[in-house]
MDTraj code that builds the backbone (N, CA, C; nanometers):
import mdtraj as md
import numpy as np

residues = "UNK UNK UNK UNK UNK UNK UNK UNK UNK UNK UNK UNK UNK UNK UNK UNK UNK UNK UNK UNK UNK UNK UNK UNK UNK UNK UNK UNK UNK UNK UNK UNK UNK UNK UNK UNK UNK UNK UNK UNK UNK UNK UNK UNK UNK UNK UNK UNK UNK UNK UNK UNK UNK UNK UNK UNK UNK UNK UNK UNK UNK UNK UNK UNK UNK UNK UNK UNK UNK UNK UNK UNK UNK UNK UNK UNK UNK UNK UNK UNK UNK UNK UNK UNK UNK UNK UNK UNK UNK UNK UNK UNK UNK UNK UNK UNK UNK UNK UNK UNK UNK UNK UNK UNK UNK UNK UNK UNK UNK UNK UNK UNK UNK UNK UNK UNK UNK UNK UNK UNK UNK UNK UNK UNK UNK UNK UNK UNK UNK UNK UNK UNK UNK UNK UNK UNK UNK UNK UNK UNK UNK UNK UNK UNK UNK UNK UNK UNK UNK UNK UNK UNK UNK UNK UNK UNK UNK UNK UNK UNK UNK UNK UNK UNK UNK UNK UNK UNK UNK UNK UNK UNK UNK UNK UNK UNK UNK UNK UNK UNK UNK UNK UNK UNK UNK UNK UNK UNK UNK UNK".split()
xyz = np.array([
    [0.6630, -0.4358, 0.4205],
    [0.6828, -0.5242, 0.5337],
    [0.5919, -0.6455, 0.5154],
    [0.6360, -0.7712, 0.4972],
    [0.5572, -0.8780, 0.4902],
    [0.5354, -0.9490, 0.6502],
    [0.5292, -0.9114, 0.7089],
    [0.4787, -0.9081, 0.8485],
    [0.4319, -0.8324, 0.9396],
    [0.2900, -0.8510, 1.0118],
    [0.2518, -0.6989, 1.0979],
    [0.2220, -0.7935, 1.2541],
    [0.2972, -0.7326, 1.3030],
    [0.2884, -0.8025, 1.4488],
    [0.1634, -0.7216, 1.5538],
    [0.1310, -0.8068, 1.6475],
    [0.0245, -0.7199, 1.6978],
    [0.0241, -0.8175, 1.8453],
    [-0.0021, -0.7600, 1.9870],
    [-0.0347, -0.8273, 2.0914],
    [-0.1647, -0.7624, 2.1063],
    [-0.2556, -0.8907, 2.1188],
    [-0.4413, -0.9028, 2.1741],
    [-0.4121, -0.8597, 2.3279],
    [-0.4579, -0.7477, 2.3489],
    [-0.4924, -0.7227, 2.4980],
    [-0.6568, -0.7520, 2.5411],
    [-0.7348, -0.7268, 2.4371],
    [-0.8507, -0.8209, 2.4962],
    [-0.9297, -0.9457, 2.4009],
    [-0.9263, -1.0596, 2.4492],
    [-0.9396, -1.2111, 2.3859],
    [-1.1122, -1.1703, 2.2544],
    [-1.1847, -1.1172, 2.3031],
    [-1.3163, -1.0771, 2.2236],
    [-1.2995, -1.0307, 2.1383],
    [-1.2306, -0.9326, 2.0998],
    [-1.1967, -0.8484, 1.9995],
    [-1.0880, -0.9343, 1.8645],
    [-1.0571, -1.0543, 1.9054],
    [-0.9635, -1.1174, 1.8184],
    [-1.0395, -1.1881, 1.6858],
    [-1.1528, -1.2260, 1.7274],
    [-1.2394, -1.3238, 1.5673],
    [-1.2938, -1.1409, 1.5120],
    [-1.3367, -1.0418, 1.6058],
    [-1.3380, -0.9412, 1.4742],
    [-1.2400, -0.9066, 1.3881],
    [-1.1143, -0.8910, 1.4628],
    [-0.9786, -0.8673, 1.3641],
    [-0.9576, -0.9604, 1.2696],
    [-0.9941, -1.1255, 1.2841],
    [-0.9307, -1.2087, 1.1955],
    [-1.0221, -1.1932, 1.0815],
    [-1.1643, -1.1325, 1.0917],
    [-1.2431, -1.1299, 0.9572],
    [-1.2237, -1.0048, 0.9225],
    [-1.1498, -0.8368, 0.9494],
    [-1.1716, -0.7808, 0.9196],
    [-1.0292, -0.7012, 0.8590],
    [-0.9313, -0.7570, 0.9124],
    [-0.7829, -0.6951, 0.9651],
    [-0.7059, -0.6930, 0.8484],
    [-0.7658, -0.8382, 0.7730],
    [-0.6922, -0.8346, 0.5635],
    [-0.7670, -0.6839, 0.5449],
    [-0.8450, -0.7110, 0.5275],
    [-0.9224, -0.6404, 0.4130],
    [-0.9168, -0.4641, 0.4738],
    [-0.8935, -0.4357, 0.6060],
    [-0.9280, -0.3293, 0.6059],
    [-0.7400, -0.2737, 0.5987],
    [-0.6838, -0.3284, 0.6369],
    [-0.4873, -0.3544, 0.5780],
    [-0.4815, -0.2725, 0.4624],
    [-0.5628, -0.3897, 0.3932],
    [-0.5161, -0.3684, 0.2406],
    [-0.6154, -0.2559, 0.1816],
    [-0.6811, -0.2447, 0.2341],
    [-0.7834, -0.0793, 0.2003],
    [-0.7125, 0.0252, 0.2346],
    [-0.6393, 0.0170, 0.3563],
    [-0.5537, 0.1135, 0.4165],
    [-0.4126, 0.1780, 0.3093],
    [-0.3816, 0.0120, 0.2874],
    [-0.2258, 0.0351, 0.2111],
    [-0.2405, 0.0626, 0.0715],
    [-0.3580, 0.0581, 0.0245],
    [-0.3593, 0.0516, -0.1330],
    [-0.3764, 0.2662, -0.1433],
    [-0.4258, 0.2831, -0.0545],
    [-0.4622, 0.4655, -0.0315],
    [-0.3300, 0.5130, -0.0421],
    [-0.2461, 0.4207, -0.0237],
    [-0.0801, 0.4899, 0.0236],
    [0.0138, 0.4475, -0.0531],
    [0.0224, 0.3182, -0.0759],
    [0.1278, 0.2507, -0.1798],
    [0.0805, 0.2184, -0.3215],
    [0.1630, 0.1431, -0.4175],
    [0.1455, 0.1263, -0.5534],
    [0.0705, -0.0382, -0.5486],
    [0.0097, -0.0818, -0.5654],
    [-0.0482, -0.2326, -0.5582],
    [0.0558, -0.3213, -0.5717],
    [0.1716, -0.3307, -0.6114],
    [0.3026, -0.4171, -0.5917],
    [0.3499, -0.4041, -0.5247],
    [0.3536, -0.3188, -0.4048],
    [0.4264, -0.2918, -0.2901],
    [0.2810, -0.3404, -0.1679],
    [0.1788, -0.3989, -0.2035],
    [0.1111, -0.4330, -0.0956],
    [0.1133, -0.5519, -0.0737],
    [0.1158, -0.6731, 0.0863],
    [0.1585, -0.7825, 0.0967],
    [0.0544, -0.8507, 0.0028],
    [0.0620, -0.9266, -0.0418],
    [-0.0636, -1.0724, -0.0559],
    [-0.0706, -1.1479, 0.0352],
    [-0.0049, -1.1487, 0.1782],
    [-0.0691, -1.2293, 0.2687],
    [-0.0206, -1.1636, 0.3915],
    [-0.1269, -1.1814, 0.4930],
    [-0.1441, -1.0961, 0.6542],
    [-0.1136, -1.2043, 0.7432],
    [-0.0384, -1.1725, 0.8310],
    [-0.0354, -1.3433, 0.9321],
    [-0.0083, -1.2201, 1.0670],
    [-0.1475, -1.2916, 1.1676],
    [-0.1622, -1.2410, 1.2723],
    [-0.0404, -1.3209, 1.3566],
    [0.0287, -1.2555, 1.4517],
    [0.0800, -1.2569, 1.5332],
    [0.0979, -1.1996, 1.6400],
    [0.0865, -1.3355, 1.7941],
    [0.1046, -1.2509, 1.8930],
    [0.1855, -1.1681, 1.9889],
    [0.3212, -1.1726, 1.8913],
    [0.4379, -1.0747, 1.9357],
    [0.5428, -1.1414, 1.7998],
    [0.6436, -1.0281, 1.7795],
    [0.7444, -1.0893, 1.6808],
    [0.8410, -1.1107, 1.7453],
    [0.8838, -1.2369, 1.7189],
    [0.9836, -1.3001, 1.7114],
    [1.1231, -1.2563, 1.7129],
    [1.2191, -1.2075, 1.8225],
    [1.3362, -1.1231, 1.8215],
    [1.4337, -1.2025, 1.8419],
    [1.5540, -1.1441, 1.8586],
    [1.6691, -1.2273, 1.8401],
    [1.7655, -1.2087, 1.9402],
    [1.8247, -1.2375, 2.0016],
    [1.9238, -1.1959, 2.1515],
    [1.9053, -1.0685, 2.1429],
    [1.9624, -0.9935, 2.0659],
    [2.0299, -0.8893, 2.0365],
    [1.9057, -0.7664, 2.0129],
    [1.7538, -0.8333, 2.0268],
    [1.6688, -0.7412, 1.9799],
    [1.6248, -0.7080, 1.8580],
    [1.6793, -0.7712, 1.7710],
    [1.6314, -0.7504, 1.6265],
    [1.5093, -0.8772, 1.5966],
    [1.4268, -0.8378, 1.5031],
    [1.3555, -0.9283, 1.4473],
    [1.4268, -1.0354, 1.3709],
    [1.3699, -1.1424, 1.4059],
    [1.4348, -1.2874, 1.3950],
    [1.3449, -1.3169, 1.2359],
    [1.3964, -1.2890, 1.1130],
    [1.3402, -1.3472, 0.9947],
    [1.3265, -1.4855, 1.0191],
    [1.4521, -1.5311, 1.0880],
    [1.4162, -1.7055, 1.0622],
    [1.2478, -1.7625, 1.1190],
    [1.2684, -1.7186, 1.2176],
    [1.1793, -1.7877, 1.3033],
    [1.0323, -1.7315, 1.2357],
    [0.9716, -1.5445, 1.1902],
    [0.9242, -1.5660, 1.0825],
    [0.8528, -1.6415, 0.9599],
    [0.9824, -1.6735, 0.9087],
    [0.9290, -1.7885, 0.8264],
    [0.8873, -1.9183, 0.8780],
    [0.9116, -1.9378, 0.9880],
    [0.8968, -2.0505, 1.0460],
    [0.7103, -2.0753, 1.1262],
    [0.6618, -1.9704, 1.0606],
    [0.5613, -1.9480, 1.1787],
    [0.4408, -1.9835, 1.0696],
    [0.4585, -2.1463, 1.1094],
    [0.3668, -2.2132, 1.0538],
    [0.2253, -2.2011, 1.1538],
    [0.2278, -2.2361, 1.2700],
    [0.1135, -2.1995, 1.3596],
    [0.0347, -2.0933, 1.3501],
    [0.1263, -1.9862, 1.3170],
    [0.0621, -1.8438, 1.2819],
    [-0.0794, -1.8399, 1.2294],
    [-0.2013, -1.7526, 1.2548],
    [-0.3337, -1.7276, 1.1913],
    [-0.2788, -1.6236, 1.0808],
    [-0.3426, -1.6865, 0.9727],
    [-0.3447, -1.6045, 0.8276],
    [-0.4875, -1.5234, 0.8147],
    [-0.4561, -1.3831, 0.8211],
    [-0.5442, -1.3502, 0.7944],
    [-0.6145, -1.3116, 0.6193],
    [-0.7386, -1.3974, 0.6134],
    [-0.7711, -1.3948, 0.4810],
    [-0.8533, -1.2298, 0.4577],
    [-0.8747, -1.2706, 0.3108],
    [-0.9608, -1.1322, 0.2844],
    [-1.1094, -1.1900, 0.2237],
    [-1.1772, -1.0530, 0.2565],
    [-1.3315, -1.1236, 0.2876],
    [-1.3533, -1.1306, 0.1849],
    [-1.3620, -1.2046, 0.0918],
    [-1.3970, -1.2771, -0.0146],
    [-1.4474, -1.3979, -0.0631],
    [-1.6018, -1.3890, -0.0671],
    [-1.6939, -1.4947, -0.0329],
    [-1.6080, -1.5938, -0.1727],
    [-1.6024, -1.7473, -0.1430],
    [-1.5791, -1.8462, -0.2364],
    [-1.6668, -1.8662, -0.3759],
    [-1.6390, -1.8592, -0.4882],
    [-1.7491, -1.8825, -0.5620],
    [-1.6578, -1.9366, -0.6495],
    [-1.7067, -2.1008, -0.6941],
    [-1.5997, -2.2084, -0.7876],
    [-1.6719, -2.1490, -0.9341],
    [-1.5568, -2.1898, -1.0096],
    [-1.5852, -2.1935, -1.1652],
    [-1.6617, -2.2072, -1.1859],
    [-1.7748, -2.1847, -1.2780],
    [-1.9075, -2.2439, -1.3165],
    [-1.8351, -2.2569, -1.5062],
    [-1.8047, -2.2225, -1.5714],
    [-1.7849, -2.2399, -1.7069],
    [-1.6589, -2.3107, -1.7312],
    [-1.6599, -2.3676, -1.8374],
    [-1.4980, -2.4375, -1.8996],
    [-1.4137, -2.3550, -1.8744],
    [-1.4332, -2.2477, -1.9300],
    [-1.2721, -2.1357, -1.9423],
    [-1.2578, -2.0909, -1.7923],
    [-1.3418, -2.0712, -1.7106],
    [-1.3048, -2.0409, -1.5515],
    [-1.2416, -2.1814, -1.5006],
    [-1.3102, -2.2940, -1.5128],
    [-1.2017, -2.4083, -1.4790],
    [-1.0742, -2.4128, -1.5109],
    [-1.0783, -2.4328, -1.6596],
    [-0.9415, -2.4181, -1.7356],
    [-0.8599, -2.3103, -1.6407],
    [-0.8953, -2.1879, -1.6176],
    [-0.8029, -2.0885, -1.5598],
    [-0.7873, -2.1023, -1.4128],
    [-0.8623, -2.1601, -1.3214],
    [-0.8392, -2.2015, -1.1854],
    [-0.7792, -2.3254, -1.1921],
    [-0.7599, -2.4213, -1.3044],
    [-0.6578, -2.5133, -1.2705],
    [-0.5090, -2.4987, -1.2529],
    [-0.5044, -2.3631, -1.4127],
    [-0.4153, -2.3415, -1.4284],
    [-0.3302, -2.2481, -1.2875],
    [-0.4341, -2.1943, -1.2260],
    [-0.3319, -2.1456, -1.1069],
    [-0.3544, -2.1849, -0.9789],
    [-0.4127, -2.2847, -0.9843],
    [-0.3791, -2.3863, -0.8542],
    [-0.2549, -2.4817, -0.8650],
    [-0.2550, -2.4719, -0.9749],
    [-0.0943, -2.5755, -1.0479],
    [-0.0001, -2.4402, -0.9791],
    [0.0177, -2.3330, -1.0424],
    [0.1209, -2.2220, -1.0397],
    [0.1084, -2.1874, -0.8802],
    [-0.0081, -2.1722, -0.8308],
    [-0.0116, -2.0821, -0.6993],
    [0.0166, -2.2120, -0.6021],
    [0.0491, -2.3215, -0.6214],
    [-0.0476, -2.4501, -0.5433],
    [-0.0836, -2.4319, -0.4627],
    [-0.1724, -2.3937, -0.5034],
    [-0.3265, -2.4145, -0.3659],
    [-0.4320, -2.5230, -0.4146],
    [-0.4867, -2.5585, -0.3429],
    [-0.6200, -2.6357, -0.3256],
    [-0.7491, -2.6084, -0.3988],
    [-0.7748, -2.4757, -0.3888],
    [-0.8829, -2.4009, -0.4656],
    [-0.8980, -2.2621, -0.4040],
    [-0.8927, -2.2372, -0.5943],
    [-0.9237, -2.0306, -0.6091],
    [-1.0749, -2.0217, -0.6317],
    [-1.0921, -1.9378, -0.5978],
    [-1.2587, -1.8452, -0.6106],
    [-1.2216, -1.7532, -0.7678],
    [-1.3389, -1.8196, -0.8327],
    [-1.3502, -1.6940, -0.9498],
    [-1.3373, -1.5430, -0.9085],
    [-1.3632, -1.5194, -0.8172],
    [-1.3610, -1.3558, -0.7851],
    [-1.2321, -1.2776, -0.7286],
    [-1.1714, -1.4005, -0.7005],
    [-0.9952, -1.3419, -0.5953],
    [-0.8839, -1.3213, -0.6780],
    [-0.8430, -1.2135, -0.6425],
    [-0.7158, -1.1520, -0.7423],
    [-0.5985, -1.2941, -0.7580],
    [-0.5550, -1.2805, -0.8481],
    [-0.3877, -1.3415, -0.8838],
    [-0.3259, -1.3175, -0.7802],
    [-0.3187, -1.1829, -0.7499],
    [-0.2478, -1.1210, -0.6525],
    [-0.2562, -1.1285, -0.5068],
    [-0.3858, -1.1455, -0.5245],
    [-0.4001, -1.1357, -0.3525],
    [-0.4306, -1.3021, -0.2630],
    [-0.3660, -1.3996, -0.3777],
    [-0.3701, -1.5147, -0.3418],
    [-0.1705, -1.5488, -0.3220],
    [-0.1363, -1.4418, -0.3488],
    [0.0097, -1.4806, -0.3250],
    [0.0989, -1.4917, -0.4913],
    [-0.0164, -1.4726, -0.5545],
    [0.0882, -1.4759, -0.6930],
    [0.1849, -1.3095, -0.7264],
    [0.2897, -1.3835, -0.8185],
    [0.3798, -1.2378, -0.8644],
    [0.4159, -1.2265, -1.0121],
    [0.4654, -1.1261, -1.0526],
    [0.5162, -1.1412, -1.2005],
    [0.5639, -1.2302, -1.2265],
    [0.6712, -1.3170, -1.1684],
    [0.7125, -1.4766, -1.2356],
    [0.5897, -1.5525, -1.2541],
    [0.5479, -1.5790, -1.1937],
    [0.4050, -1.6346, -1.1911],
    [0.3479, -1.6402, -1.2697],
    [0.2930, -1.4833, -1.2903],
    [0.1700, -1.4553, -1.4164],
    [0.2670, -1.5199, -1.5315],
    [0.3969, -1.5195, -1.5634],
    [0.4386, -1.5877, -1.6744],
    [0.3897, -1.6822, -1.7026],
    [0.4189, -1.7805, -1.5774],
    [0.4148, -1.9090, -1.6065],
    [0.2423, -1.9511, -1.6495],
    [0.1724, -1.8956, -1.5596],
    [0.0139, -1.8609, -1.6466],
    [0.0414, -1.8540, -1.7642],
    [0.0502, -1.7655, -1.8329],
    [0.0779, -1.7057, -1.9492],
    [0.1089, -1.8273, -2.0177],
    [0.2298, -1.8677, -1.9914],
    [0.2411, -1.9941, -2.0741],
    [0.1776, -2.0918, -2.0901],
    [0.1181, -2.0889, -1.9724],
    [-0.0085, -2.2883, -1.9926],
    [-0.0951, -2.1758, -2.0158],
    [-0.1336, -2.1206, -2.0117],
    [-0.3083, -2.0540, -2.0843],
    [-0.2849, -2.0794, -2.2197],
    [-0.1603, -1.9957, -2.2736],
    [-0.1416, -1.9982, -2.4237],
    [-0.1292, -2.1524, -2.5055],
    [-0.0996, -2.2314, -2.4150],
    [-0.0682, -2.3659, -2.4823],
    [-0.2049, -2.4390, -2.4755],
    [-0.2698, -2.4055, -2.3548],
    [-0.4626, -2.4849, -2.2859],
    [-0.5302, -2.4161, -2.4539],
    [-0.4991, -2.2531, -2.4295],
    [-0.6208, -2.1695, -2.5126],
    [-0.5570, -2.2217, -2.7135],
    [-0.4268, -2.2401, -2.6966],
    [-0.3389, -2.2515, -2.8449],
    [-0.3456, -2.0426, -2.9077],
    [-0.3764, -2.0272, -2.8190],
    [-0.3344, -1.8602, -2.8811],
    [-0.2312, -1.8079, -2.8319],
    [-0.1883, -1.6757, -2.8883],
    [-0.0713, -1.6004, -2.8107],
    [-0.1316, -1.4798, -2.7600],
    [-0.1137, -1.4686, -2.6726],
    [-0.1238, -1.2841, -2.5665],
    [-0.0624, -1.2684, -2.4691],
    [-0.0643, -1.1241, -2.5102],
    [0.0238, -1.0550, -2.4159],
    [0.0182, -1.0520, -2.2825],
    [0.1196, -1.0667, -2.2193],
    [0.1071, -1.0891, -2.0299],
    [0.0439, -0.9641, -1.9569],
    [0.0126, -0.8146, -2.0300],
    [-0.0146, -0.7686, -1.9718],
    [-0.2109, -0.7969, -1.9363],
    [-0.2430, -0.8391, -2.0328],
    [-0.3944, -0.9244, -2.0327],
    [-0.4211, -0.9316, -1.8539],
    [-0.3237, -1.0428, -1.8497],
    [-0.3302, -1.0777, -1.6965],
    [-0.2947, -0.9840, -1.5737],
    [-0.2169, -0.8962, -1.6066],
    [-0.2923, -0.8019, -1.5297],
    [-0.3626, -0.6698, -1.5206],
    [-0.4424, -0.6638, -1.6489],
    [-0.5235, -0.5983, -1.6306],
    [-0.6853, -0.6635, -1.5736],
    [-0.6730, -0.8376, -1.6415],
    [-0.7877, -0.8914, -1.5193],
    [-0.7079, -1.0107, -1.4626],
    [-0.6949, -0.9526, -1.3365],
    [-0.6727, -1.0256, -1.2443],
    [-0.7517, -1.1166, -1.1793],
    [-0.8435, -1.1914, -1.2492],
    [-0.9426, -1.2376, -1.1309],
    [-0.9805, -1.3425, -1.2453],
    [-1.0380, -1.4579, -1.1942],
    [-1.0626, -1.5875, -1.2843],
    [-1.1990, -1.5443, -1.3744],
    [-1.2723, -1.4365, -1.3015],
    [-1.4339, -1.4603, -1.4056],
    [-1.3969, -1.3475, -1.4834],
    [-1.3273, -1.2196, -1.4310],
    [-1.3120, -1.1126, -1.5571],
    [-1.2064, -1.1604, -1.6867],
    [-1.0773, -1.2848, -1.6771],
    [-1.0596, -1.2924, -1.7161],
    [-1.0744, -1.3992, -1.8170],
    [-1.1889, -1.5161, -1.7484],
    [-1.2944, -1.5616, -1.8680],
    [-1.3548, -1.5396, -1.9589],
    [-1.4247, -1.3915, -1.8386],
    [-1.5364, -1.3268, -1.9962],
    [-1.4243, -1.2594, -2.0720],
    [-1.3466, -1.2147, -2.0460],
    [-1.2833, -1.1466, -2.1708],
    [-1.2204, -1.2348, -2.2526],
    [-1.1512, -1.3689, -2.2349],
    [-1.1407, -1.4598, -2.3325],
    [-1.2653, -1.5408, -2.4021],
    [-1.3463, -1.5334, -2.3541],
    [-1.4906, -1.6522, -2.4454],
    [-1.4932, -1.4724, -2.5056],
    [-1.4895, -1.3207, -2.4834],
    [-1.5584, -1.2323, -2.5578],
    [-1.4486, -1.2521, -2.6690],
    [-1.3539, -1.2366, -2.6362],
    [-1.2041, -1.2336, -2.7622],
    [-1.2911, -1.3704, -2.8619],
    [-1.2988, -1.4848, -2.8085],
    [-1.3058, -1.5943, -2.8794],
    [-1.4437, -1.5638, -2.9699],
    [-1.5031, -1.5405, -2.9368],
    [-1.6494, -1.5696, -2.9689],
    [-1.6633, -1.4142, -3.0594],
    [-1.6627, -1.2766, -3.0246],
    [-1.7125, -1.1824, -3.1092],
    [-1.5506, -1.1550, -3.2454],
    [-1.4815, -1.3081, -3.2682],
    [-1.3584, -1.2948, -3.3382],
    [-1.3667, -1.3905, -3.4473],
    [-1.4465, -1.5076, -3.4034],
    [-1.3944, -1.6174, -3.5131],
    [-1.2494, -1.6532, -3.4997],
    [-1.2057, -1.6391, -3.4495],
    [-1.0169, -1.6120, -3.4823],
    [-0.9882, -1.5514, -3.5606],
    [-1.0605, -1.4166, -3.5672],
    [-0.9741, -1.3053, -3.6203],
    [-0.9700, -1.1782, -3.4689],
    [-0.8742, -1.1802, -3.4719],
    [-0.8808, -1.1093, -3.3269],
    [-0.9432, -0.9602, -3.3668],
    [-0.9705, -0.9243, -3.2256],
    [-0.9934, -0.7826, -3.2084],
    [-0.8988, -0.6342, -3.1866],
    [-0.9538, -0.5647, -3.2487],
    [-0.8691, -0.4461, -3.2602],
    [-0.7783, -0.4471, -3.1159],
    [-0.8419, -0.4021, -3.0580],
    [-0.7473, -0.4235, -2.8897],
    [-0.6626, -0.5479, -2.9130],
    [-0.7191, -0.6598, -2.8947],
    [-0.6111, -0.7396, -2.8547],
    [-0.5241, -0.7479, -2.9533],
    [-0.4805, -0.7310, -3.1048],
    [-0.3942, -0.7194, -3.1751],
    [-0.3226, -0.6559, -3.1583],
    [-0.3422, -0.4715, -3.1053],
    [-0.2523, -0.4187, -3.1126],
    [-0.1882, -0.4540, -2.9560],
    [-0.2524, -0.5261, -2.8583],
    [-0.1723, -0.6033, -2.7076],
    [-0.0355, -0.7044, -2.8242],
    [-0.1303, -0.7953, -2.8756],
    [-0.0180, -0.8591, -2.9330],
    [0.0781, -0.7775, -3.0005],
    [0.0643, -0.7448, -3.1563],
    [0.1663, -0.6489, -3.2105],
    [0.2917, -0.6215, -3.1110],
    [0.2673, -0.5507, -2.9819],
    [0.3387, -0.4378, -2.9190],
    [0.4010, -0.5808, -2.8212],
    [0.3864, -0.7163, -2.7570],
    [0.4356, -0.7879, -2.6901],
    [0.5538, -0.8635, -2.8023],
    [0.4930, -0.8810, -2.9365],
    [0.5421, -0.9513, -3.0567],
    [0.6846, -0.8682, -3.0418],
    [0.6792, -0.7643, -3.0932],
    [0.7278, -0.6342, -3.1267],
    [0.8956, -0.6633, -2.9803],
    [0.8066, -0.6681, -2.8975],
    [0.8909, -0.6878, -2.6993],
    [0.9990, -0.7635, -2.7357],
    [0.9384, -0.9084, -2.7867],
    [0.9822, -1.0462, -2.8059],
    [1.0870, -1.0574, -2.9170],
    [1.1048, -0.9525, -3.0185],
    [1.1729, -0.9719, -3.1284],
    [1.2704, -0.9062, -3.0753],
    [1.2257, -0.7252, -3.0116],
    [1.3336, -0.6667, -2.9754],
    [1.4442, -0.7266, -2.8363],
    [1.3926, -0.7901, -2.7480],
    [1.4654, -0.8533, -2.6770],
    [1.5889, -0.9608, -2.7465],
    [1.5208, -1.0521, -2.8255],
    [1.5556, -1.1530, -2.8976],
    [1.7114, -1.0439, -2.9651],
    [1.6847, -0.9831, -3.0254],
    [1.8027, -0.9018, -3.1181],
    [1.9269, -0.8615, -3.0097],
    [1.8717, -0.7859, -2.9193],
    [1.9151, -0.7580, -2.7745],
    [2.0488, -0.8736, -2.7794],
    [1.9792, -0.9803, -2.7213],
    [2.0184, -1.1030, -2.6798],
    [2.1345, -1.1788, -2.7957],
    [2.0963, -1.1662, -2.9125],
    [2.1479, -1.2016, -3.0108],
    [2.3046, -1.1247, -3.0037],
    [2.3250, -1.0096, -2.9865],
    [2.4136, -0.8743, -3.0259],
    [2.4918, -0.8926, -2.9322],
    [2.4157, -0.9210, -2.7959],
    [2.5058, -0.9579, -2.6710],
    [2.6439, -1.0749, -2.6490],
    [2.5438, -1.1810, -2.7261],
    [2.6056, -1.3015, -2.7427],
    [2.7542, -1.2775, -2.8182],
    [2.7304, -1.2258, -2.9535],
    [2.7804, -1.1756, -3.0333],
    [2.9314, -1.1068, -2.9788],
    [2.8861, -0.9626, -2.9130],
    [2.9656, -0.9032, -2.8191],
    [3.0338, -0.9876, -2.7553],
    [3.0427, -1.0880, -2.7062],
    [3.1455, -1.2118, -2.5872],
    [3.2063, -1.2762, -2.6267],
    [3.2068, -1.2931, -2.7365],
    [3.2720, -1.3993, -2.8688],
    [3.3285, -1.3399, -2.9027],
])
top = md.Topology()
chain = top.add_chain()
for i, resn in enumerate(residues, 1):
    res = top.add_residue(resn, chain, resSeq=i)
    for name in ("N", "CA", "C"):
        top.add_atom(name, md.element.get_by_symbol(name[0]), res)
traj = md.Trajectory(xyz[None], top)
């Protein structure tokens, strides 16, 4: 459900919910669901939006620009190194936002698997290397996935590391077998 509706019966209790209501959500839902099935964004509301007929009104929903977003408590902390810049530009371009915190998930800023592609692609063209998309999500976050590129870069020379070769190999491997896939298909219609 990408919406959780809620009516404030008492006005005091509302700035505790707006600092606490992401984060304790998503503590809640992650105990229960798979991390792709949890929202990336909370928007407080003070009743949902129905429709003559009683059903929830998607339109209006989306429409609920006024709405309070509830964030998750995640203190701001900007890039401090090249490769954390480089990677918060790159997904303020993809996510457009204004500015990411080295510490905040891909995910929990609203990004999705199309997404991480498109990462994927300007990293690989910024960095001039190739890797595998799953990289990105295993670090999701701008500083884990710094240090692990300056560690790739730096304890490699450009000779990669056991790990990340066999990431590549097995994406290489993805890319050819799709490609053949695709090829055979074509083939097949003709």
């Amino acid at each position: 459900c990408k919406y959780i509706g809620q009516t404030l019966q008492q006005k005091e209790h509302q700035d505790d919910l707006h600092r606490n209501s992401a984060t304790l959500l998503r503590r809640y839902l992650a105990d229960r669901l798979p991390h792709y099935m949890i929202p990336s964004v909370f928007i407080l509301l003070d009743k949902m939006p129905l429709t003559p007929n009683g059903k929830v009104d998607r339109h209006a929903l989306i429409q609920q620009n006024s709405a309070t977003r509830l964030d998750l408590q995640v203190s701001y902390s900007a890039p401090q190194t090249s490769m954390e810049q480089t990677i918060a530009d790159i997904w303020k371009q993809v996510l457009q936002l204004d500015k990411v915190g080295i510490h905040e998930s891909f995910f929990d800023l609203g990004g999705d698997s199309l997404q991480i592609v498109k990462v994927q692609e300007l990293l690989e063209a910024k960095l001039q290397r190739e890797f595998p998309t799953a990289i990105l999500f295993q670090y999701p976050s701008i500083n884990v996935l710094a240090h692990y590129f300056a560690e790739q870069i730096s304890s490699s020379n450009d000779v990669l590391s056991k790990d990340f070769q066999q990431h590549h190999q097995r994406a290489s491997q993805r890319k050819k077998a799709h490609q053949q896939r695709k090829k055979r298909h074509i083939k097949k219609d003709n």
